[in-house]
MIDORO-52126 format. One record per residue (C-alpha): residue in three letters; residue number from 1; x, y, z. Coordinates in nm, 3 decimals. Each point is the difference from the previous one (the first is absolute). Last residue first. Layout:
// residues N
residu/num/X/Y/Z
ala/NUM/X/Y/Z
...
// end
This chain:
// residues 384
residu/num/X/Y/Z
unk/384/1.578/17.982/-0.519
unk/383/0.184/-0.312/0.157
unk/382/0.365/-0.126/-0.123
unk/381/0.179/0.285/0.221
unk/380/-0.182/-0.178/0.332
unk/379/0.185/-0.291/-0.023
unk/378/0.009/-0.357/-0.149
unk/377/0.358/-0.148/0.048
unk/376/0.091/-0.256/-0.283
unk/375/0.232/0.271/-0.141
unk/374/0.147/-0.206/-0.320
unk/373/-0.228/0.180/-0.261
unk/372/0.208/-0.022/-0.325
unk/371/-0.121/0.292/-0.243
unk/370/0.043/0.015/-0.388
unk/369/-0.047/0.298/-0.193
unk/368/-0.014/-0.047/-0.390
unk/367/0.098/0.085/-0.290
unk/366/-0.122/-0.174/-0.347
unk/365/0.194/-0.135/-0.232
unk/364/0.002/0.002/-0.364
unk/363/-0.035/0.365/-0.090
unk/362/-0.129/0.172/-0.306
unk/361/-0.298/0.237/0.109
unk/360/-0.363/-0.106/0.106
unk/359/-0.153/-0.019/-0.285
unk/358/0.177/-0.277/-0.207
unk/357/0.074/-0.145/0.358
unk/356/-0.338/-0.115/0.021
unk/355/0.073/-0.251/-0.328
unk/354/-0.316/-0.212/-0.145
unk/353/-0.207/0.175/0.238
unk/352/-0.177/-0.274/0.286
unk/351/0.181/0.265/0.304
unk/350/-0.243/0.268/-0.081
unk/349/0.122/0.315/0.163
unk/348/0.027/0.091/0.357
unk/347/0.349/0.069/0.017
unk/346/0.112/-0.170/0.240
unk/345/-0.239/-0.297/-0.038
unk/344/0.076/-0.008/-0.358
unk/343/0.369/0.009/0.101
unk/342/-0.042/-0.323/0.227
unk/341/-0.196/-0.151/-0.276
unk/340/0.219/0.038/-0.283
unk/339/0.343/-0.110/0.193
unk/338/-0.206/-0.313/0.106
unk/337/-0.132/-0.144/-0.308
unk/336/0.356/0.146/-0.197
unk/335/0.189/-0.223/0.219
unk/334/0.192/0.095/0.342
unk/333/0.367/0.001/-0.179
unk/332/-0.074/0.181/-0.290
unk/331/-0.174/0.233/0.069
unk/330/0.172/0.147/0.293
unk/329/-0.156/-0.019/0.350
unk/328/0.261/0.303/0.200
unk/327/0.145/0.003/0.335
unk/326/-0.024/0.215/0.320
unk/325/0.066/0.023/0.339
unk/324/-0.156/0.207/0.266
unk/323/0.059/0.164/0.328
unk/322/-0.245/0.179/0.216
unk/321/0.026/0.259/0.183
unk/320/0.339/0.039/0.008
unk/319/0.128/0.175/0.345
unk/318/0.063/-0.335/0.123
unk/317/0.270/-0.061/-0.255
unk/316/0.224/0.297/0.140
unk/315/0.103/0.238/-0.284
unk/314/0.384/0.017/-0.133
unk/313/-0.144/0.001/-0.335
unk/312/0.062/-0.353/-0.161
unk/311/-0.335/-0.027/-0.114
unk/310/-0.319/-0.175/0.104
unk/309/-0.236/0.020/-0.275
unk/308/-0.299/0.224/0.057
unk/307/0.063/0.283/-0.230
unk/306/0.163/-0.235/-0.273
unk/305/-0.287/-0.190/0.041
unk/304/-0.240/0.233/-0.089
unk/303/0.219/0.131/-0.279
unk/302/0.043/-0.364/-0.168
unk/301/-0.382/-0.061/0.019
unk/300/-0.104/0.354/-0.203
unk/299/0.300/-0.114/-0.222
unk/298/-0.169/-0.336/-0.032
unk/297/-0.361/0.165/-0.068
unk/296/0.156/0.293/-0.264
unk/295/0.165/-0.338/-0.199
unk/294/-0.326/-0.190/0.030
unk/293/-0.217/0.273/-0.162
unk/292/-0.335/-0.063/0.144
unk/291/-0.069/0.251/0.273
unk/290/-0.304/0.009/0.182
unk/289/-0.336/0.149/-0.058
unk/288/-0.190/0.268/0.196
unk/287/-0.052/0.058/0.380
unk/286/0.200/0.250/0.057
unk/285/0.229/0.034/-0.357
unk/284/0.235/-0.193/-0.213
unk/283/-0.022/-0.248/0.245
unk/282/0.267/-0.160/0.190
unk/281/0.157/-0.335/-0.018
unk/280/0.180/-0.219/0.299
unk/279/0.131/-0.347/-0.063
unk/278/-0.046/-0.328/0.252
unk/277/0.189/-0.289/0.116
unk/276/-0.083/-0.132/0.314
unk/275/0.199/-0.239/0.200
unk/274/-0.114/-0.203/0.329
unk/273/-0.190/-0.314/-0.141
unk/272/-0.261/-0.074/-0.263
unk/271/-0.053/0.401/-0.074
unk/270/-0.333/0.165/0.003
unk/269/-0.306/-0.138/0.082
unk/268/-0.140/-0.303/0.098
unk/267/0.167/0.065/0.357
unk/266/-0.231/0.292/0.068
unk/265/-0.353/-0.102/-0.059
unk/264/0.099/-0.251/0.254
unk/263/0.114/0.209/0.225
unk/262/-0.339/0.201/0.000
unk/261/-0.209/-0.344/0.053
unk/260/0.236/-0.136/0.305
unk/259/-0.320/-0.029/0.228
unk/258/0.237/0.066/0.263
unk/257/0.119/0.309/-0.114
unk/256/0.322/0.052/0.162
unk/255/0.257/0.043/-0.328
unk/254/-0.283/0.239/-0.156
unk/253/-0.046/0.211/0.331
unk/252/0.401/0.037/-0.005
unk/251/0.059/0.118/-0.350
unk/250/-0.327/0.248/0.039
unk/249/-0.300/-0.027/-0.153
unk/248/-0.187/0.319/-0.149
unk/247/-0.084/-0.060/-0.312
unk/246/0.134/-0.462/-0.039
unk/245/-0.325/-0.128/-0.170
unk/244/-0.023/0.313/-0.204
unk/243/0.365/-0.009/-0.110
unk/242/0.000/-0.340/-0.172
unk/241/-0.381/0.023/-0.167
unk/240/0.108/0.361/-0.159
unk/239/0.302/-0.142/-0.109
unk/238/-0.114/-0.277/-0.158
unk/237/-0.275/0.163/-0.190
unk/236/0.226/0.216/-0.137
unk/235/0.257/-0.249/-0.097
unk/234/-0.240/-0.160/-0.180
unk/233/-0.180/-0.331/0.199
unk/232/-0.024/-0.366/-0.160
unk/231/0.384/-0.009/0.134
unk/230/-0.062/-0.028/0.336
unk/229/0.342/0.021/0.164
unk/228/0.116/0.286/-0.111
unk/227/0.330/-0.002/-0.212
unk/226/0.384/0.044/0.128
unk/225/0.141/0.342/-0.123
unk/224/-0.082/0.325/0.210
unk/223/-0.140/0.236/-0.206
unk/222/0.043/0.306/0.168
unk/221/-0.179/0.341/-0.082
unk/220/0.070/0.354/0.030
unk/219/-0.173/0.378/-0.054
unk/218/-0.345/-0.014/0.170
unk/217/0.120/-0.245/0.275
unk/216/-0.265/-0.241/0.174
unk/215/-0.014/-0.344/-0.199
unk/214/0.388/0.018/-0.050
unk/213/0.025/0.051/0.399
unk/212/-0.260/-0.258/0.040
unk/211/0.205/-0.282/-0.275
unk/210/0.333/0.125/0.246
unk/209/-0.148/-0.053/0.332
unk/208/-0.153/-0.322/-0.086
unk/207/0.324/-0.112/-0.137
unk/206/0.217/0.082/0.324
unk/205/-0.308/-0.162/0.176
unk/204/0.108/-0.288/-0.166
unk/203/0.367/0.001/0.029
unk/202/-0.063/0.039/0.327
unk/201/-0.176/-0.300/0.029
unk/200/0.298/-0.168/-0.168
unk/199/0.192/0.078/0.306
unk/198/-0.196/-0.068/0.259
unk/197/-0.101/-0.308/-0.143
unk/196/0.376/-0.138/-0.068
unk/195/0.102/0.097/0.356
unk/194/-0.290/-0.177/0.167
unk/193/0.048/-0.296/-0.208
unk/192/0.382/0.002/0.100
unk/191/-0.171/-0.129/0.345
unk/190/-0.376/-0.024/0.080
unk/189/-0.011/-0.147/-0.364
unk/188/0.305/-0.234/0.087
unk/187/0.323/0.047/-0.103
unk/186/0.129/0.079/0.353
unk/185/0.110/0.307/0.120
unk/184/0.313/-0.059/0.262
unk/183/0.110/-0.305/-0.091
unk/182/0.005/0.100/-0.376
unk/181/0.163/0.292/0.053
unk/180/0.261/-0.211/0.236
unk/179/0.038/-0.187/-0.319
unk/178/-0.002/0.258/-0.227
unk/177/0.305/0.161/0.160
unk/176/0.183/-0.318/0.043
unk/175/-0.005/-0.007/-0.425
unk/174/0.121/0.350/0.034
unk/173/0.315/-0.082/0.178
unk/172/0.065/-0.309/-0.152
unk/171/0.192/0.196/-0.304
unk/170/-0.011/-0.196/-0.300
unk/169/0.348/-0.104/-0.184
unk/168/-0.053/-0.117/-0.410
unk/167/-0.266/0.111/-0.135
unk/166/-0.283/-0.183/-0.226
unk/165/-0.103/-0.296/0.234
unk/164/0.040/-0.348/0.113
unk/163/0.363/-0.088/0.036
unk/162/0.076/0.258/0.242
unk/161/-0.264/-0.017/0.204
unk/160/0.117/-0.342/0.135
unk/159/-0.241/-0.081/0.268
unk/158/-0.226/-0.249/-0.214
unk/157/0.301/-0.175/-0.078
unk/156/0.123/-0.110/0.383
unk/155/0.329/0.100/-0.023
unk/154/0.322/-0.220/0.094
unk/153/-0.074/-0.334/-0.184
unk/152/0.167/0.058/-0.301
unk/151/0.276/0.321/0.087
unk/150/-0.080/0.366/-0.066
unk/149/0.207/0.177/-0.165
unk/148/-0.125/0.365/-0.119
unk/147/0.260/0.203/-0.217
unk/146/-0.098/-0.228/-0.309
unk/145/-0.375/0.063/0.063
unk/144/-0.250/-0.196/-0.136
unk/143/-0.352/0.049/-0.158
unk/142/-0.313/-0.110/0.038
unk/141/-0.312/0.179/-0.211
unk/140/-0.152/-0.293/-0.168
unk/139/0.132/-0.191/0.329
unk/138/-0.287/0.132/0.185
unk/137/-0.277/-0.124/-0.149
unk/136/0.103/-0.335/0.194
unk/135/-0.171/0.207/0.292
unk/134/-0.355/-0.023/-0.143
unk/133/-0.248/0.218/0.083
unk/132/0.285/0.282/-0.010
unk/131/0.030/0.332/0.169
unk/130/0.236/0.263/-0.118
unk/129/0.027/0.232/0.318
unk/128/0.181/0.326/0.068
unk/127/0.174/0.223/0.292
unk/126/0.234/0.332/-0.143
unk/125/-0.148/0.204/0.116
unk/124/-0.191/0.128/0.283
unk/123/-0.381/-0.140/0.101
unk/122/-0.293/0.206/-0.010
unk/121/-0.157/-0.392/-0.163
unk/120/-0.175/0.230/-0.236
unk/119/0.325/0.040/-0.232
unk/118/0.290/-0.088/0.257
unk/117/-0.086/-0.375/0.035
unk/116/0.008/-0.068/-0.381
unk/115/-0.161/-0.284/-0.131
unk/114/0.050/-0.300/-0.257
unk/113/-0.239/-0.276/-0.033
unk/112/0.018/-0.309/-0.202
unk/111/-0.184/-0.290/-0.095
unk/110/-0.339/0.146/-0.001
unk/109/-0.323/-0.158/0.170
unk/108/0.108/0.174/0.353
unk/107/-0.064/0.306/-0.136
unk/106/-0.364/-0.062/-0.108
unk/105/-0.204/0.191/0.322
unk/104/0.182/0.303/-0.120
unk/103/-0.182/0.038/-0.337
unk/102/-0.318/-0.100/0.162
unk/101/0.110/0.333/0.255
unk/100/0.066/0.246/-0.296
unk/99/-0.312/-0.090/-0.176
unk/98/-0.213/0.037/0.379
unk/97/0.163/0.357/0.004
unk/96/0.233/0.105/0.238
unk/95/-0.035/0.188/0.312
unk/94/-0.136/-0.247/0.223
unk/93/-0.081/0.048/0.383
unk/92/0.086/-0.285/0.215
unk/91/-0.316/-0.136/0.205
unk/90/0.120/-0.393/-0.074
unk/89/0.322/-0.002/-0.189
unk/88/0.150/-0.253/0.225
unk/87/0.024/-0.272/-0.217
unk/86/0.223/0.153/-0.275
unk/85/-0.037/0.219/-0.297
unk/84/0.111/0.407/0.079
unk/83/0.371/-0.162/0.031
unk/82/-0.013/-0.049/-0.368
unk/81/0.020/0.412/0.013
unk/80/0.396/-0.043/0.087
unk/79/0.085/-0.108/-0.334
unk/78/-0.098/0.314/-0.192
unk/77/0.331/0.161/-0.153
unk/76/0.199/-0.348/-0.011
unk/75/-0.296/-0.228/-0.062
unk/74/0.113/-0.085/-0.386
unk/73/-0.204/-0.334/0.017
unk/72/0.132/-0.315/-0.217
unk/71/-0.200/-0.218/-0.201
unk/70/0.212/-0.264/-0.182
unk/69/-0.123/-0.172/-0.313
unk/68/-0.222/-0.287/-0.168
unk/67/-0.120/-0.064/-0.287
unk/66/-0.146/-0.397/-0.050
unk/65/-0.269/0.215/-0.240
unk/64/-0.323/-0.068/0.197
unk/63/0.055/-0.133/0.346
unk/62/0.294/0.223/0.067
unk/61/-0.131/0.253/-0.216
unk/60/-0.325/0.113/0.255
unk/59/0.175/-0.015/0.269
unk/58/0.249/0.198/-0.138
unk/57/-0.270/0.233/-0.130
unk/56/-0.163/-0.018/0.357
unk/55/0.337/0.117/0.153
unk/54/0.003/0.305/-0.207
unk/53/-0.289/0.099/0.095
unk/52/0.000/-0.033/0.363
unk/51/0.366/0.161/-0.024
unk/50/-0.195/0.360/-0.151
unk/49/0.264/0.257/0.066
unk/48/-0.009/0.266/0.305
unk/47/0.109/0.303/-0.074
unk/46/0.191/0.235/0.242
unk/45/0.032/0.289/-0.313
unk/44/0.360/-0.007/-0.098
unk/43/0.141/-0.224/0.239
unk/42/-0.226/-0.287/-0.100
unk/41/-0.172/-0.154/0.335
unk/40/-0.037/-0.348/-0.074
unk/39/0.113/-0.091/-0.328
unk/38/-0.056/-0.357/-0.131
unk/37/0.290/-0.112/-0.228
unk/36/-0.041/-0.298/-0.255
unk/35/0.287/-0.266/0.007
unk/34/0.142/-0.275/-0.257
unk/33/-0.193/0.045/-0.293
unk/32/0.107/-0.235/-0.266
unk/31/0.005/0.112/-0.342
unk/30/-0.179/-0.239/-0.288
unk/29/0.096/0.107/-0.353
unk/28/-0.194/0.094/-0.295
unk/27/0.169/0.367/-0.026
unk/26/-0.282/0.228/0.086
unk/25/0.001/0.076/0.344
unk/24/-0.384/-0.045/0.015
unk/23/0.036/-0.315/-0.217
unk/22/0.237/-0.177/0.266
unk/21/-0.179/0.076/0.307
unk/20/-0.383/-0.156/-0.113
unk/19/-0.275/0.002/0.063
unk/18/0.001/0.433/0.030
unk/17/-0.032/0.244/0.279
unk/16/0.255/-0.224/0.170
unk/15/0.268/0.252/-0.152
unk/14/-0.138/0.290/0.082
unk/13/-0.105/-0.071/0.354
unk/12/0.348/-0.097/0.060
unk/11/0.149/0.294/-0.111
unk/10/-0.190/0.222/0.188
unk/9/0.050/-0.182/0.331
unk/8/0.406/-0.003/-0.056
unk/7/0.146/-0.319/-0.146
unk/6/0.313/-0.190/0.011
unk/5/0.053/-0.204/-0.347
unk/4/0.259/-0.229/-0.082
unk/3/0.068/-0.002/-0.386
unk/2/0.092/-0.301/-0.259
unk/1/0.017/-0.291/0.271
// end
């Protein structure tokens, strides 16, 4: 073997965009792929990649190249909202789109899972899972402690943590803890599945809110960043479809409407799970165009969150009202294709120019606001 190749989604999709592995990296050898990576729920923006894809192209080489390679699913941020697929789902309300749900309905096609309890599990650290289809995938990672002596015989080997993993000692407090959880709330649709709903349908309205508040103010917008839905329809036309099906409704009335038509409208749109990333700009005056330098728009950003930021202050957290976090899409990490169209959305210029940011100041990255709705409580602050 000349290279060993683990793959992100991106990558992957690049390099089986040709016939052939060898000629696209350009050196006339042949480079096994050992794993490609599924994200579900990316920290950054709660993304959810595309594992029905990716598991028709191996499909789709096994029978027609001999290639063949690992699929694993990064479930540590969104593991919890697999619980929204089970039997019982019958009269559960769904917050997620139908792409996020086929996406879900393919975990158990992947060889390995990993997932964090004390992301959307409301769990405390320091529990985790690596989950294999096959045990014997196990000794790829085994290890052995000199300080640990256990005698042939004396453990049974799938109870000895210690050889299977990537620490050393593991507290068995917090494993006991999602037990019980687990006990308690199953992972069932009318369980977890509750949970995950709630939570991502905040999210939603959380979007709503922000694309009517941008639709409504003389002096700001917000571009939030994942795409409509429909994507024969301009942005205009989107929006003005999206909020006139929802005037008027309240969180509650659209959670409770039998005929489900208003929640569905909803769950197309916005984020996959429960982050939203999203960048403020103002307009140069009521009513008029927006900004499109880049470096005025990310200082613009930087000073919005610097008023909202939780600080060291001596203040009480509860007398926040709200708290944020943010981060920043940089050029050259996200891909021209995407850094271009998120700013021509911001900016509301032409997002097919050979260069946007040749206009638009000299940055590479773009700041942004990102939110993580973990409240799954609907109340009466969420309404009008």
């Amino acid at each position: 073997m000349e290279l060993l190749l683990c793959l992100n989604l991106s990558d992957f999709f690049y390099l089986f965009s040709d016939n052939s592995i060898s000629e696209t990296l350009g050196d006339g050898k042949q480079h096994p792929i050992i794993a490609v990576v599924a994200v579900f729920g990316s920290t950054e923006e709660g993304t959810v990649d595309e594992l029905v894809k990716i598991l028709d192209l191996r499909n789709n080489y096994r029978k027609d190249n001999d290639v063949d390679f690992v699929v694993h699913a990064d479930c540590a941020w969104g593991g919890y909202f697999a619980s929204l697929i089970g039997v019982d789902e019958t009269n559960v309300p769904r917050a997620v789109s139908d792409y996020v749900m086929a996406q879900y309905g393919q975990l158990g096609k992947t060889d390995t899972i990993t997932i964090d309890p004390h992301k959307t599990g409301y769990l405390p650290y320091p529990a985790g899972a690596l989950c294999y289809r096959n045990m014997t995938m196990r000794t790829l990672i085994a290890f052995g402690a000199p300080y640990i002596n256990n005698a042939p015989g004396e453990t049974d080997p799938k109870l000895s943590l210690g050889d299977y993993g990537i620490e050393g000692s593991k507290p068995g407090a917090a494993a006991a803890g999602v037990y019980l959880s687990h006990a308690a709330i199953p992972l069932t649709p009318h369980g977890y599945g509750k949970l995950m709903t709630l939570t991502a349908y905040n999210c939603k309205i959380f979007h709503w809110k922000l694309v009517e508040m941008s639709d409504q103010d003389p002096d700001f917008t917000v571009e939030p960043t994942p795409h409509w839905s429909d994507s024969t329809l301009s942005k205009e036309e989107a929006v003005k479809s999206f909020l006139s099906k929802l005037s008027g409704k309240t969180p509650q009335s659209i959670l409770n409407d039998a005929m489900g038509t208003d929640l569905a409208t909803l769950r197309e749109e916005g984020s996959d799970l429960n982050i939203l990333t999203y960048a403020f700009n103002y307009k140069l005056n009521p009513g008029g165009p927006v900004e499109t330098n880049l470096d005025k728009l990310n200082a613009f950003n930087e000073m919005i969150y610097d008023r909202i930021s939780l600080k060291a202050d001596d203040r009480d957290i509860y007398n926040y009202k709200i708290l944020v976090s943010s981060t920043s899409f940089y050029s050259d990490t996200y891909g021209e294709v995407f850094f271009n169209d998120y700013l021509g959305r911001l900016t509301e210029t032409d997002p097919n120019l050979p260069d946007p940011t040749s206009s638009t100041g000299t940055g590479d990255k773009i700041v942004v606001m990102r939110s993580v709705i973990m409240d799954p409580w609907i109340t009466e602050r969420c309404g009008r």
